[in-house]
C-alpha positions, 0 to 999 in steps of 0.5 A: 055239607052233609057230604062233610059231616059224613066223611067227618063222621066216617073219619072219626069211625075210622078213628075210633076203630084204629083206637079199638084195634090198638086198644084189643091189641093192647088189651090181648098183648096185655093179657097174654103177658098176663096168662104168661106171668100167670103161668110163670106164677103158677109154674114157681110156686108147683116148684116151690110146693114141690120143693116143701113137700120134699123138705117135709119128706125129709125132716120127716126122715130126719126126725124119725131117725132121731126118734129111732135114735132117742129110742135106742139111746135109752133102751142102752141106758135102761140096759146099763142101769140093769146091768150095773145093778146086777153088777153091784149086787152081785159085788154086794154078794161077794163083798158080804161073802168074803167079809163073814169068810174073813171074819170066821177067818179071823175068829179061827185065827184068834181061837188058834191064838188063844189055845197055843197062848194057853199050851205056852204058858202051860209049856212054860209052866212045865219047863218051870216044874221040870227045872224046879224038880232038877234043881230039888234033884241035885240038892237032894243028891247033895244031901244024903236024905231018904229018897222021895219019889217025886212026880214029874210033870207031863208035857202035852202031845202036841206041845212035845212034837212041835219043839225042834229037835234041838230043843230040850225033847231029848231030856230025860226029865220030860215025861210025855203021856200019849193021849193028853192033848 
């Protein structure tokens, strides 16, 4: 009996080593999937540490070019903002010249107006005189009287030069003085 218990015994040692042996089989078989998935896992993720480091790298180029580019977008708007000031000043400068040039213009203009407005009537008047000195003439040379000598208005300078020729310049009532303006 013993001799059964021992190859009972030896049976089930050899049982229980083919159960190790599947069992560390199994064990190591499970293990290097493990190490492989592992490897797998650490592979994925360098890739994917890689992959945000370069999407970093370029966001970083992104947003420093959009820096660069806010940046010159206002130093051309501060430049236009200085340079239409200077442009509507220097508008204001030639504005405000040509107004006070226009308004003396306008002031000559109303002076020269004023003055031959004044050498007309003072025309008319003696062109009236001057009439009124014919008509006497011709009254008096109808009527024998004592001759009087009578004075016949001057006309200005300026006023003789500027009639037309074909005015009355030519009469011989208009007595011009040099030198009255």
């Amino acid at each position: 009996m013993l001799r059964v218990k021992l190859s009972r015994t030896i049976d089930f040692l050899v049982v229980c080593r083919q159960v190790t042996s599947s069992l560390t089989a199994a064990r190591t078989t499970e293990r290097s999937l493990w190490i492989q998935e592992k490897l797998e896992l650490q592979e994925s993720l360098r890739a994917a540490t890689q992959a945000a480091d370069k999407e970093k790298e370029e966001i970083s180029k992104v947003r420093s070019a959009l820096d660069q580019d806010v940046k010159e977008t206002e130093q051309s708007q501060s430049q236009w903002k200085r340079d239409k000031t200077r442009l509507l000043e220097e508008h204001l400068q030639v504005t405000s010249s040509l107004s006070a040039g226009l308004i003396k213009s306008l002031e000559e203009l109303e002076a020269d107006r004023s003055l031959r407005n004044q050498e007309n009537v003072e025309f008319q008047e003696s062109i009236r005189a001057a009439t009124q000195a014919v008509d006497q003439e011709k009254e008096a040379g109808k009527k024998p009287k004592k001759k009087s000598v009578q004075t016949i208005p001057q006309v200005p300078v300026q006023l003789w030069n500027d009639l037309p020729s074909s005015s009355l310049r030519g009469c011989m009532f208009f007595q011009c003085s040099p030198g009255v303006n």
